[in-house]
Structures are given as C-alpha cells and as structure tokens.
NUFIPA-816385 format. One record per residue: residue in three letters; x, y, z of N, C-alpha, C, O, CB in turn. Coordinates in steps of 0.2 Angstrom, whole numbers, plus 5000, padded with zeros to 4 digits. Last residue first. Glycine has a CB too. Layout:
N
AlaXYZXYZXYZXYZXYZ...
//
This chain:
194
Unk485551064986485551054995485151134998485151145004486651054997Unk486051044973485250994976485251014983484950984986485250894976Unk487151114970486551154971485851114972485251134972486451194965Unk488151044975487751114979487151114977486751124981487951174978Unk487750864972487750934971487750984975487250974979487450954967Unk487850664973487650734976487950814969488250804964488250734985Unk488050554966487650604962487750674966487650724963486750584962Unk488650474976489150504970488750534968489050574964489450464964Unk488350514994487850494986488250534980488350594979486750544986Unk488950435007488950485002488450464994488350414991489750475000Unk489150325015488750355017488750415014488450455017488750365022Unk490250245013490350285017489850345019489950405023490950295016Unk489850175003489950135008490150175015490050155021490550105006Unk489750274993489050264995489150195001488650175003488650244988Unk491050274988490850344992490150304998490050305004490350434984Unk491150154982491650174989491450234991491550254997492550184989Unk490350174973490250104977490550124984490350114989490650044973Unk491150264965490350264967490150224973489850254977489950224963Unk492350204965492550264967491850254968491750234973492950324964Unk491950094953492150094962492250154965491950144970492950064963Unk490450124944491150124945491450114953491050134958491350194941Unk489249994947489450064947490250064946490650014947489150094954Unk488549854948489049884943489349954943489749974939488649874938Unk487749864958488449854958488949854953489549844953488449804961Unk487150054963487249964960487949934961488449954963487249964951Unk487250114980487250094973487450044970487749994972487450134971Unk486250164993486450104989486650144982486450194980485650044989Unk487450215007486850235001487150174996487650154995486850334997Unk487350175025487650165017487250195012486650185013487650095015Unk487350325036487050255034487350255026487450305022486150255034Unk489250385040488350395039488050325035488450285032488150485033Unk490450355047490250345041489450375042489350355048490450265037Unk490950355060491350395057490750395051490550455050492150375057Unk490050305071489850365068490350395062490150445059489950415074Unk490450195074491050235077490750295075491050345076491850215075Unk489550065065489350095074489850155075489550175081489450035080Unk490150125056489550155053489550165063489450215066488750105048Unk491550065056491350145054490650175057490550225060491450145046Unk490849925054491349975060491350045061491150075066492049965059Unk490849935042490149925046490249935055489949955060489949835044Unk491649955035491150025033490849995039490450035041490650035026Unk492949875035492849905040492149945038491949965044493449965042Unk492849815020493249795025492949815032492749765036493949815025Unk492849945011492249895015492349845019491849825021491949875011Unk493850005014493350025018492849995019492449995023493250075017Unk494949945007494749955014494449965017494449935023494849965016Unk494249924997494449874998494349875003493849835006494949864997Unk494350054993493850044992493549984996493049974998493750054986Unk495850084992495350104996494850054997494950025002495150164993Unk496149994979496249974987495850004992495649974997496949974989Unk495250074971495150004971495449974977495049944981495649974965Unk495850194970495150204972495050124974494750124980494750224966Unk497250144966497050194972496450164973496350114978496950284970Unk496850084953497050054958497150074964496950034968497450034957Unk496450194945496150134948496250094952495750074956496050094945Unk496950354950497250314947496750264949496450274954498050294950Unk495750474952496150434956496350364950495950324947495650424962Unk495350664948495550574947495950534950496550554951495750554942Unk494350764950494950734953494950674952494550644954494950734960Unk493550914949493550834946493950784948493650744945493550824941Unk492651044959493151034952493050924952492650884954494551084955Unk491751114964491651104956491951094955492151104949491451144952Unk491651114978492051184975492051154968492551164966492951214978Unk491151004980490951074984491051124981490651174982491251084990Unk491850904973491350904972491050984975490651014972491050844974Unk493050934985493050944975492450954973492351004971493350864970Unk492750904995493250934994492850954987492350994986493850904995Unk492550754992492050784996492150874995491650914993492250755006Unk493650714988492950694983492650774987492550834985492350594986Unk494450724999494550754993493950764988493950814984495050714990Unk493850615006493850695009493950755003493650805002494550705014Unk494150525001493350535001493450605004492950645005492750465006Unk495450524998495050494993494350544996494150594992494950394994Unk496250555012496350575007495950555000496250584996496950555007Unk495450445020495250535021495450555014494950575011495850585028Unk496050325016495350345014495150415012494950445007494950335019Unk497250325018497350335011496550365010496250405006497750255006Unk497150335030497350385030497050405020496750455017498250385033Unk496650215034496150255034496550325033496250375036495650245040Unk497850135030497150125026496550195027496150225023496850035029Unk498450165041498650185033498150175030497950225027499250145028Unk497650105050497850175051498050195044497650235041498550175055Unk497949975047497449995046497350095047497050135043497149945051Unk499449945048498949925041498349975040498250005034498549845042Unk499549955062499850035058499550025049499550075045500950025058Unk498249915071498849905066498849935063498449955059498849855063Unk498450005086498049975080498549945077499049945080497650015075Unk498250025105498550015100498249985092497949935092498849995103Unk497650175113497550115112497850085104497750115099496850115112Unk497850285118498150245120498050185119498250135122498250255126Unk497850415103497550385112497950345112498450345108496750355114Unk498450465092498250515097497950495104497950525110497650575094Unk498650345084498350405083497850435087497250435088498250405078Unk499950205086499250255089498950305085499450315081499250295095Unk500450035080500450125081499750145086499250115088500250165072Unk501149895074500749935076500850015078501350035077500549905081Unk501749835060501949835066500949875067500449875064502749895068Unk502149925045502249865048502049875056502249935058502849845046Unk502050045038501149995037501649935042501249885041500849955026Unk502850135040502550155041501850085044501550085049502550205035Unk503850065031503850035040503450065043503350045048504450055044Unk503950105019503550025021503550015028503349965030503949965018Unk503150285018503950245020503750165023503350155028504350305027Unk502350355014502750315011503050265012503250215009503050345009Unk501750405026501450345025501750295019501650235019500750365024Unk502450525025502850485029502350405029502550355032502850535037Unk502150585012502950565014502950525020503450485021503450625016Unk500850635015501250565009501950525010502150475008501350605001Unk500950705026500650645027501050585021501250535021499850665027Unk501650805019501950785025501450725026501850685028501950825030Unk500750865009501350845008501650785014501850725013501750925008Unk499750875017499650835015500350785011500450725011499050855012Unk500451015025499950935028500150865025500450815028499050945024Unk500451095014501051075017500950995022501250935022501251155023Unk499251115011499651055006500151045010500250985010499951074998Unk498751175023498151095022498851055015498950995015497051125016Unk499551275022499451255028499251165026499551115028498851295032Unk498851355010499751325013499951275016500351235015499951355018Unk497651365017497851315007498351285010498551235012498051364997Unk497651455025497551395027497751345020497851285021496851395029Unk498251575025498751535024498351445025498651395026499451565029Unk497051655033497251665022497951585019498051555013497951775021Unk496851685043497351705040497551725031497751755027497651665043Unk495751625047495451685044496051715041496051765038494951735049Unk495851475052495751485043495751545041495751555035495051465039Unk496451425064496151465062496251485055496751515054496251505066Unk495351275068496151285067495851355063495351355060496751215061Unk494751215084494651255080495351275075495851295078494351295083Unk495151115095495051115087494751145084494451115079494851085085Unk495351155106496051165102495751145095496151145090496751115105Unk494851125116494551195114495051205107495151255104494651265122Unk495050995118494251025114494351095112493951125108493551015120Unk496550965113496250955117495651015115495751055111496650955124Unk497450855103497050885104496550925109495950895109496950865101Unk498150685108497650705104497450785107497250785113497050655103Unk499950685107499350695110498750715105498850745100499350735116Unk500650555097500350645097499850655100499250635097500250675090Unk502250455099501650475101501550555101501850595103501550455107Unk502550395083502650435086502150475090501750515088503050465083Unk502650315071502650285075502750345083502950315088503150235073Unk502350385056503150375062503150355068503650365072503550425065Unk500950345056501550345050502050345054502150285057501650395044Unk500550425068500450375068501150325064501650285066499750375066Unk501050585064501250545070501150465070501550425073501050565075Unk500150565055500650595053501150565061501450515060500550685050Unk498750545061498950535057499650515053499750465049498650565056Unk498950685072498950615072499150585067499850575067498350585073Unk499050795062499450775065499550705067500050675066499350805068Unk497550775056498150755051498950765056499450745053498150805044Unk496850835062496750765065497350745060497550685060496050735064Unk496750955058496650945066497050885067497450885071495750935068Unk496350985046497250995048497150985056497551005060497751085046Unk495150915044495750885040496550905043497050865044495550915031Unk494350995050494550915050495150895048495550865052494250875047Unk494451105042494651095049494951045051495551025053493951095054Unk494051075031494751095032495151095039495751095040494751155031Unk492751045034493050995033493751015032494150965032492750965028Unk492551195042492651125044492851075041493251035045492251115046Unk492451255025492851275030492851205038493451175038492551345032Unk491651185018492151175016492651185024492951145027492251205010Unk490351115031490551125028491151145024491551115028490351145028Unk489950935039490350985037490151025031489850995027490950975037Unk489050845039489050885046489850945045490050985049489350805055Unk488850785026488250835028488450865036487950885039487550805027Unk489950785012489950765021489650815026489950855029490750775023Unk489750865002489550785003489550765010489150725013490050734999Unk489551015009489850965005489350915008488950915012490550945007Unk489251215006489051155008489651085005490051095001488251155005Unk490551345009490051315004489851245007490251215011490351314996Unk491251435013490651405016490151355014489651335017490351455016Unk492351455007492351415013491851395015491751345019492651435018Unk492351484995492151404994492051375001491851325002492651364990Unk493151604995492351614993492151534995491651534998492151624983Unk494451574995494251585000493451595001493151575006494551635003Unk494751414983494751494988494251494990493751464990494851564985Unk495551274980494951314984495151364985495651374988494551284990Unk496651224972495951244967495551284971495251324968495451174965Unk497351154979497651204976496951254972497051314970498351174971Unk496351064983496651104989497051174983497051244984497251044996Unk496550974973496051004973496051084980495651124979495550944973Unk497950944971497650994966497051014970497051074972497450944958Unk497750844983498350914985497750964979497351014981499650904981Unk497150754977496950804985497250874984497150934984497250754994Unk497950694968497350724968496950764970496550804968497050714968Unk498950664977499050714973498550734969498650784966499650704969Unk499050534985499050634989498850654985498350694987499750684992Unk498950434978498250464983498250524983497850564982498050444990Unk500150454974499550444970499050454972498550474969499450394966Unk500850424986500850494984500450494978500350554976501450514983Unk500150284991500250374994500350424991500150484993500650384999Unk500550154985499950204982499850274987499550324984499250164983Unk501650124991501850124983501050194981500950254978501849994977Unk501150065004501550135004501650164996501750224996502350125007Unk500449945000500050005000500450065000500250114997499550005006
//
C-alpha cells in the first residue's frame, strides 16, 4: 500500500490548490461539514495521522483546540504542506508494519491506520472537489484498494459514527461510486440539490 500514497495525495493536493476563500462556506458531501470544517478536520486530525506513520506518540488535541484558524488566508498552505507531509511519511514500508496510535492509548495495526489515512485522502478529497466543482481522478488501483478497505471496516465505521447510513448503489457502478456510497455519500450529490 505505501507504493499508492503519493498517487492518493496528489489528487487531493490539486484540489486544495483549486479552493478559495469564497468556497469556505460552501455546503459538502459530508452533511456535518462544511468546506471550512471539513478543512478543519482535515488539519486537526492529520497530526495524528502523521504521527501514527512514524510511530510517534501525538497527544490528541484537546476540545478547545479544534478549531484551526482559517481567517489568515494561509489555510491552502497549511492543508498542502499537511498533506505533503502525510504522503511522505505513510510512504515509508515501515509506516504499514507493526502497530501504532493515533492520538489515544489504544493500540491498532499501523495496516489499518494507513488504510484509513489513504481513505480521508479519497473521500475527503471527493467531498472537497465536488463542493467547489472541480473533478479529481484517482488512478484505479488507488480507488480499488481504498475501496477494499473500507468495505472491510464500513460496518465498524457506521457503529463509530465515522460513516453515515450506506447509500445503495448498483453494483455495477464504477468503484469510486460504490466506495463513496459505503461511506454514506451519494456520487450524484450537488450544491445546488442541497
């Protein structure tokens, strides 16, 4: 899986290079965020993340601390310099061996951790992209192991709240369809149906 991180990152990155500041408000696929929270999200918890990959303990965050402040302007900066740094360190094959944390005391398999980093990076980016109108392609094989992964776990996910109820789609759909709607996303969504 380390071979597929920087072909994950770099869809995401484009589209982060794509958002301005007009788009912060704008609605997403991810109906408990908007762009500006899902930015939130994304550099909140991408420390962990990024500590997990090096095996290196990162407290998690404490409540009043997740707000990250976007009114500077340097948040784009901020979110590639991020993501830069997450690809590099989930690159690395020792990243996926063993176990890890991200941010508590309980230990996972550093497999699975990668797996849900490469996710964020897919369905966040979607989420991302679709909001602000742009299109992002993921190599097949990206979308394909993701997709792997998450259905592996979506039903774990769903009790942990992370995913929203599944939306059906066929099964013939393309995978990237299949892997939104596992995580509770409708590949049809739009702004402007909302």
């Amino acid at each position: 899986m380390y071979t597929l991180v920087t072909a994950t990152a770099q869809p995401t990155v484009d589209v982060v290079r794509g958002l301005r500041a007009e788009h912060l408000a704008a609605p997403t696929p991810c109906s408990e965020y908007d762009v500006r929270a899902l930015l939130n999200h994304l550099l909140f918890w991408g420390p962990s993340l990024v500590g997990a990959a090096r095996k290196e303990a990162v407290a998690p965050p404490a409540p009043n601390e997740q707000d990250v402040d976007l009114t500077d302007g340097d948040w784009a900066k901020a979110l590639e310099a991020h993501l830069d740094e997450l690809a590099k360190a989930w690159s690395e094959p020792d990243a996926w061996q063993g176990t890890t944390r991200m941010g508590g005391p309980m230990k996972m398999p550093a497999s699975m951790i990668g797996g849900m980093a490469l996710g964020e990076l897919v369905v966040h980016g979607w989420d991302l992209a679709r909001a602000t109108g742009q299109s992002p392609r993921w190599d097949d094989d990206v979308v394909q192991a993701v997709y792997e992964g998450v259905a592996a776990t979506a039903d774990q996910g769903r009790e942990m709240g992370v995913y929203g109820p599944e939306v059906p789609v066929p099964a013939d759909a393309p995978v990237l369809d299949r892997l939104l709607g596992l995580t509770g996303r409708d590949p049809r969504w739009t702004p402007e149906a909302q």
